[in-house]
ROVO-979229 format. One record per atom (N, C-alpha, C): residue in one letter; atom name; x, y, z. Coordinates in nm, 3 decimals, padded with zeros to 5 digits, m for minus. Atoms other than C-alpha are relative to their C-alpha. Layout:
{aa a&at CA&x X&y Y&z Z} .
...
% end
This chain:
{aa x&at N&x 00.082&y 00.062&z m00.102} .
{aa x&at CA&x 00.181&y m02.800&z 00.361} .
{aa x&at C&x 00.007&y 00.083&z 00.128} .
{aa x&at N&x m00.004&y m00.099&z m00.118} .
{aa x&at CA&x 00.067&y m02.621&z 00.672} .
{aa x&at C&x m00.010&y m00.140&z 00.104} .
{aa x&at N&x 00.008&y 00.092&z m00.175} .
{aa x&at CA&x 00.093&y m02.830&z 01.027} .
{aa x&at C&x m00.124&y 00.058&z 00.084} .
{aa x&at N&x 00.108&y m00.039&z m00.116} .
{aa x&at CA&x m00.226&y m02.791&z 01.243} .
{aa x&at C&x 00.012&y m00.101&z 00.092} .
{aa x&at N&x 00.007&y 00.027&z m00.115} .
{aa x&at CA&x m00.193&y m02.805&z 01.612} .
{aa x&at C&x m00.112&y 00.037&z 00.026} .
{aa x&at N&x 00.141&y m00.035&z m00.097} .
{aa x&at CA&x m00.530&y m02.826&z 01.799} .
{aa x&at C&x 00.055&y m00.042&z 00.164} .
{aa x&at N&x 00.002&y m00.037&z m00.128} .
{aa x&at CA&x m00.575&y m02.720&z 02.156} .
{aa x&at C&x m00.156&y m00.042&z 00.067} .
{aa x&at N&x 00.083&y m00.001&z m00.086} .
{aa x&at CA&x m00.797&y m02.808&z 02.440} .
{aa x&at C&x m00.170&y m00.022&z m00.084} .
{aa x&at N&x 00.216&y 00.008&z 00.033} .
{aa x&at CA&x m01.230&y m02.774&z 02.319} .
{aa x&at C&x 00.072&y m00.092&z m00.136} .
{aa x&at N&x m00.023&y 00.011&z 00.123} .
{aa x&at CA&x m01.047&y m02.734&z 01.946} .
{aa x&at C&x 00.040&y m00.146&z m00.013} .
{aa x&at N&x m00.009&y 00.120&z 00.004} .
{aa x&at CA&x m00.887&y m03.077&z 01.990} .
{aa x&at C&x m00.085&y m00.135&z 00.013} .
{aa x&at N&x 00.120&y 00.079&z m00.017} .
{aa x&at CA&x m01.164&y m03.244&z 02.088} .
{aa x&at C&x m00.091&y m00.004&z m00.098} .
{aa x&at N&x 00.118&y m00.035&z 00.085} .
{aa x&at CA&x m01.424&y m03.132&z 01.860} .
{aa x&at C&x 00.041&y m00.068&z m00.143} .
{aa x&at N&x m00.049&y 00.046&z 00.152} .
{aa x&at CA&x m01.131&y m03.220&z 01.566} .
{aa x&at C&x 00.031&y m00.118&z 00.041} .
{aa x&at N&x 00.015&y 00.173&z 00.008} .
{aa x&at CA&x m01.090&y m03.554&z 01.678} .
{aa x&at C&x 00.170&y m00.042&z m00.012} .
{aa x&at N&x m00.110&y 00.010&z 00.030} .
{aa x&at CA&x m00.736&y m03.505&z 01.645} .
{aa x&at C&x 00.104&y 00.099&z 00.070} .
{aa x&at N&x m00.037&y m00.117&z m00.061} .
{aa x&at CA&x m00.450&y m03.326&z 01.829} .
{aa x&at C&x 00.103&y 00.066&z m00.179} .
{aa x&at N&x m00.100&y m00.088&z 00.100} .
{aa x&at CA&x m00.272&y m03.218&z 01.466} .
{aa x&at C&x m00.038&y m00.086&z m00.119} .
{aa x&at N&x 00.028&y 00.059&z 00.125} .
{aa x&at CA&x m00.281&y m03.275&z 01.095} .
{aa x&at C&x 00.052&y 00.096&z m00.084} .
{aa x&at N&x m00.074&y m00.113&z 00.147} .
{aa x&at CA&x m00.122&y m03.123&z 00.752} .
{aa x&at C&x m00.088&y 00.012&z m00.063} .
{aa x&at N&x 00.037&y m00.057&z 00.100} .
{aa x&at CA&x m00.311&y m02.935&z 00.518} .
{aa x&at C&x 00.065&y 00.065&z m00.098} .
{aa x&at N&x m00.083&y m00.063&z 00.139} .
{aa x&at CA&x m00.239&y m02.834&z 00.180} .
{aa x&at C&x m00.092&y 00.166&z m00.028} .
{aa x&at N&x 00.055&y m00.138&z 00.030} .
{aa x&at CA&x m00.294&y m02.454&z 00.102} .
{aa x&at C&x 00.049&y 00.075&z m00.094} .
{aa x&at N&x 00.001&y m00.043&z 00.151} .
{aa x&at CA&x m00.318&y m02.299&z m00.202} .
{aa x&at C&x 00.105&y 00.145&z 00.030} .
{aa x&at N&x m00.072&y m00.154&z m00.006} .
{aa x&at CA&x m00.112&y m01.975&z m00.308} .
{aa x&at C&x m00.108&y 00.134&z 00.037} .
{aa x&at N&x 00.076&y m00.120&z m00.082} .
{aa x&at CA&x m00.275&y m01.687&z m00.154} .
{aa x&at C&x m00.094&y m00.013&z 00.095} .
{aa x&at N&x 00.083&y 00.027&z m00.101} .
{aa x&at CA&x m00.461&y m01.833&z 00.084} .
{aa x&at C&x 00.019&y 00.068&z 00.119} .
{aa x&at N&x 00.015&y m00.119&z m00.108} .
{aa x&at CA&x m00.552&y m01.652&z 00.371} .
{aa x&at C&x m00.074&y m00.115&z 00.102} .
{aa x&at N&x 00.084&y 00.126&z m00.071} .
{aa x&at CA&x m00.628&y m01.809&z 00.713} .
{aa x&at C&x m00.091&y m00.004&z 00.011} .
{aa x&at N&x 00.112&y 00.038&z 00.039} .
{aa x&at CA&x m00.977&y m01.744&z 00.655} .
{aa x&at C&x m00.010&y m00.166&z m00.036} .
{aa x&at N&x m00.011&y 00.148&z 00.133} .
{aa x&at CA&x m00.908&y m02.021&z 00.338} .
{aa x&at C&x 00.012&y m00.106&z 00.072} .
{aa x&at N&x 00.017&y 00.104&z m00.003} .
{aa x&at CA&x m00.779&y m02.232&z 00.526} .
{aa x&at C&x m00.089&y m00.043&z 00.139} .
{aa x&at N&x 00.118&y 00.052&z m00.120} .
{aa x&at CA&x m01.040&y m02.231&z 00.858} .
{aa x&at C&x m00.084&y m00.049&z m00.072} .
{aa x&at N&x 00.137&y 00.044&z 00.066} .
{aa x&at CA&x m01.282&y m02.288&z 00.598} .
{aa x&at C&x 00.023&y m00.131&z m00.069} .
{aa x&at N&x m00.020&y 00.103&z 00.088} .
{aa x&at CA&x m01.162&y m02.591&z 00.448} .
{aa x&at C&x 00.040&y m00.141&z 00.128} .
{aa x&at N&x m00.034&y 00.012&z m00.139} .
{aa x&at CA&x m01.068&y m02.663&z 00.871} .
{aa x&at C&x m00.157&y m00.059&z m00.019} .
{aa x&at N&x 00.126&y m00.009&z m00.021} .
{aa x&at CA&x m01.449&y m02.630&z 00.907} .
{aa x&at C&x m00.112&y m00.156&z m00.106} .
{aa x&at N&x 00.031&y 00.091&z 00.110} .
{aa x&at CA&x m01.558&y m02.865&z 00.566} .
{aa x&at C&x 00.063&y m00.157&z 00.034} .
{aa x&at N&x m00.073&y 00.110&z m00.053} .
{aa x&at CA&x m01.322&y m03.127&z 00.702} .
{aa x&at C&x m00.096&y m00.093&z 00.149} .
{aa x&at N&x 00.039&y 00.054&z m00.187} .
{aa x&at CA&x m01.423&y m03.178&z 01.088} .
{aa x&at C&x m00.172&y 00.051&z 00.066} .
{aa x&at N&x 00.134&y m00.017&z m00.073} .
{aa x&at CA&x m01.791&y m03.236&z 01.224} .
{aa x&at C&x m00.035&y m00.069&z 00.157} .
{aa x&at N&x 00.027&y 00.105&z m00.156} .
{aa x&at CA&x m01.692&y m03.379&z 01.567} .
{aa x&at C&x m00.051&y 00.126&z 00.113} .
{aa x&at N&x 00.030&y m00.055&z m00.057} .
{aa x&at CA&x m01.819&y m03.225&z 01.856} .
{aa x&at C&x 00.065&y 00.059&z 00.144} .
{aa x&at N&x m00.051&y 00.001&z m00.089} .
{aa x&at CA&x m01.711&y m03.143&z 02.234} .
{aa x&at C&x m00.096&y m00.102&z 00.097} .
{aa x&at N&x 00.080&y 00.065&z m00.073} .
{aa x&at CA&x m01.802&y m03.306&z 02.518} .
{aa x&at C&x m00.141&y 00.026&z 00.004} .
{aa x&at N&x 00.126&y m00.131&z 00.001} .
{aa x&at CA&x m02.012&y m02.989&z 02.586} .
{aa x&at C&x m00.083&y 00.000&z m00.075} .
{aa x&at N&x 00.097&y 00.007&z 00.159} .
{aa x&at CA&x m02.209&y m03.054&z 02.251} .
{aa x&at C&x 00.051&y 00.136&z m00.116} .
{aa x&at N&x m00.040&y m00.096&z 00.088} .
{aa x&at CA&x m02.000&y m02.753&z 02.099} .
{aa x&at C&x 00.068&y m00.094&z m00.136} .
{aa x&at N&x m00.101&y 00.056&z 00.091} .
{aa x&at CA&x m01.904&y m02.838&z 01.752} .
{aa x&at C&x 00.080&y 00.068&z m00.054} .
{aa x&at N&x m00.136&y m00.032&z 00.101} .
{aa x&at CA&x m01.595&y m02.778&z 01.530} .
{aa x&at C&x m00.011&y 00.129&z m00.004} .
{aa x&at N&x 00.019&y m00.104&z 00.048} .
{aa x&at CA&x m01.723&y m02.473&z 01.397} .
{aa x&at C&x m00.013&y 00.113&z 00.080} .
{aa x&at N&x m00.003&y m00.108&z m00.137} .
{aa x&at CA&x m01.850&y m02.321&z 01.733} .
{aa x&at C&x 00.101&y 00.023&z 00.063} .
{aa x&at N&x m00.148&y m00.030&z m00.096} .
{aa x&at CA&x m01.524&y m02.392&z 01.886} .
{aa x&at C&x 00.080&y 00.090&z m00.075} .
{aa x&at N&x m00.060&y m00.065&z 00.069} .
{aa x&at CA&x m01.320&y m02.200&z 01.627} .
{aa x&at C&x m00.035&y 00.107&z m00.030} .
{aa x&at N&x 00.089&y m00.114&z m00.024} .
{aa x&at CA&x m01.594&y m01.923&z 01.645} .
{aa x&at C&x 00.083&y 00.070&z 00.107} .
{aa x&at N&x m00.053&y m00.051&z m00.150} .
{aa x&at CA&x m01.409&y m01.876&z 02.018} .
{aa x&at C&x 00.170&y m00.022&z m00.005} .
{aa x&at N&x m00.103&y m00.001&z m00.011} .
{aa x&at CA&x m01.051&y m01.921&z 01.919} .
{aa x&at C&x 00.072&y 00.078&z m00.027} .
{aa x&at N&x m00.075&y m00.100&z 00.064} .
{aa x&at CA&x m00.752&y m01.728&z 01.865} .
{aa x&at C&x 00.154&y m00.083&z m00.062} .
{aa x&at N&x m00.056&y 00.041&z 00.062} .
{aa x&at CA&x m00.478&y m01.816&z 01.603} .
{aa x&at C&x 00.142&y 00.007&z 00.011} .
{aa x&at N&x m00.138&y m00.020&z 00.002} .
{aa x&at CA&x m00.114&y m01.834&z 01.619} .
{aa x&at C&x 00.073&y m00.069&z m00.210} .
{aa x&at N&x m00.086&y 00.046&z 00.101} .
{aa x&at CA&x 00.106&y m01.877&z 01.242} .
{aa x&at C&x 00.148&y m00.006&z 00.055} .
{aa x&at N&x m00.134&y m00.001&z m00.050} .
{aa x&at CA&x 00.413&y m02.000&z 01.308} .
{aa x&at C&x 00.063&y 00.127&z 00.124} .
{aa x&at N&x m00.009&y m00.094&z m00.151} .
{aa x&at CA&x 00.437&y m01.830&z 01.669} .
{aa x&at C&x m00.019&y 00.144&z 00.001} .
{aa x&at N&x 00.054&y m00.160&z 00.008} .
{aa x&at CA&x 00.267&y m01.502&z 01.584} .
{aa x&at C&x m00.182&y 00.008&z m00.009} .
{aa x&at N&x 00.163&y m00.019&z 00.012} .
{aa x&at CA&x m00.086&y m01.392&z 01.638} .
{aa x&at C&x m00.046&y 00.039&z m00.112} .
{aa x&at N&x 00.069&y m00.039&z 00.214} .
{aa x&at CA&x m00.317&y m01.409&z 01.288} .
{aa x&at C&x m00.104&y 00.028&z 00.045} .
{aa x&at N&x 00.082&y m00.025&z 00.055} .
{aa x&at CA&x m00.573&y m01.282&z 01.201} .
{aa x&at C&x m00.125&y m00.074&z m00.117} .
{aa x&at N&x 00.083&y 00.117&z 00.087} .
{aa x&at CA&x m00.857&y m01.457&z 00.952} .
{aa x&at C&x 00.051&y 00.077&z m00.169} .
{aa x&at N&x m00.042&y m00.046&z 00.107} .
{aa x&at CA&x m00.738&y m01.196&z 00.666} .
{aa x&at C&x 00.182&y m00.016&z m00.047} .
{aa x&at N&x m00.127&y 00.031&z 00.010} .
{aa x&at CA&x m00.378&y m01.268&z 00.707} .
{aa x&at C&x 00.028&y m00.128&z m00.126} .
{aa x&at N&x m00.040&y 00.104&z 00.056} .
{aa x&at CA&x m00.170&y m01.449&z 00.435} .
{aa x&at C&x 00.018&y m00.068&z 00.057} .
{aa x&at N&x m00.104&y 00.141&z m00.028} .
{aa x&at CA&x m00.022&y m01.796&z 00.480} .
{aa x&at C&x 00.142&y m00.017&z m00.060} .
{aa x&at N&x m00.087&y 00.066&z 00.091} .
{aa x&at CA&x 00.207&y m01.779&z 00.228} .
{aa x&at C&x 00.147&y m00.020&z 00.090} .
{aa x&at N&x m00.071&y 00.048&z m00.089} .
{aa x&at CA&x 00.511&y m01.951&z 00.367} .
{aa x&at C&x 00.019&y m00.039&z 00.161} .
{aa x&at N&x 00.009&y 00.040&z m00.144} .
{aa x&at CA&x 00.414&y m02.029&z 00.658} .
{aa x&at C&x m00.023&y m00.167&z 00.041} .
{aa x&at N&x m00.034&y 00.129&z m00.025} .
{aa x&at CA&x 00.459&y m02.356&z 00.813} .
{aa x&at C&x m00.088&y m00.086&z 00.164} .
{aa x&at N&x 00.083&y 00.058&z m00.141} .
{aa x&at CA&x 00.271&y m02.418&z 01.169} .
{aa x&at C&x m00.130&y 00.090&z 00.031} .
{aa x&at N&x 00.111&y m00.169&z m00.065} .
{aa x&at CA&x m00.100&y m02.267&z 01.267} .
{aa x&at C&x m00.003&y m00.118&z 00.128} .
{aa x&at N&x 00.041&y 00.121&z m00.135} .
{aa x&at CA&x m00.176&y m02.376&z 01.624} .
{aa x&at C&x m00.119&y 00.098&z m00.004} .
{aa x&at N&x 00.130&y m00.046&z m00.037} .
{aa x&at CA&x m00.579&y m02.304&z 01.730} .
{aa x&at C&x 00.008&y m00.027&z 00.103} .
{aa x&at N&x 00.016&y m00.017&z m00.140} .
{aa x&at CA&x m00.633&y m02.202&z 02.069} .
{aa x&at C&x m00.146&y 00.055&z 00.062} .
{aa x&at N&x 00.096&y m00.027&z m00.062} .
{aa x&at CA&x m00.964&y m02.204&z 02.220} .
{aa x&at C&x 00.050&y 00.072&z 00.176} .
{aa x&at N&x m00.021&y m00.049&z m00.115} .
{aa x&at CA&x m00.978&y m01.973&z 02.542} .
{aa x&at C&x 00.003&y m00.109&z 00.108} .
{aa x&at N&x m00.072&y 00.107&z m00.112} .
{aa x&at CA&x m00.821&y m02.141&z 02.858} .
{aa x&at C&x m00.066&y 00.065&z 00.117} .
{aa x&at N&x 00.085&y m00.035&z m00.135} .
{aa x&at CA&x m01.032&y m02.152&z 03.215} .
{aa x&at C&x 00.165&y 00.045&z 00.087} .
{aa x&at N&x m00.072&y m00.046&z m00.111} .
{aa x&at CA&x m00.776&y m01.934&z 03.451} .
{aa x&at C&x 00.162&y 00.074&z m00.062} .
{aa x&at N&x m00.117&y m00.094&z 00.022} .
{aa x&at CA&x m00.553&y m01.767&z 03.246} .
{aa x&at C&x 00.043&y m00.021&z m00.152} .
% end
């Protein structure tokens, strides 16, 4: 099971500040944004939805910057971070 932390737009849009997903063996965080994406159709205030917001984010795996080609395997926390006004 992976732990998703959502941030700021991302939290909003998912309707949720966190949630576990199950991720297959070789999954790549592509795999699992896309299954992120299939899940959540909420929006932002802004009218950005799910998908747009995660278009503008950047990824942390268990406190390291990912990539969308990056494995998962063993990994245990993704947090999504939409860009932050002022720093």
């Amino acid at each position: 099971m992976l732990d998703v932390h959502y941030f700021a737009a991302a939290r909003q849009a998912a309707g949720t500040a966190g949630e576990s997903v199950e991720v297959p063996a070789g999954a790549t965080l592509a795999d699992a944004l896309a299954t992120l994406r299939a899940t959540h159709s909420g929006t932002t205030a802004a009218g950005m939805s799910f998908a747009q917001v995660l278009e503008q984010c950047s990824f942390l795996v268990d406190g390291r910057n990912a990539q969308p080609q990056d494995l998962l395997a063993g990994a245990q926390r993704l947090d999504i971070l939409p860009p932050f006004a002022g720093g």
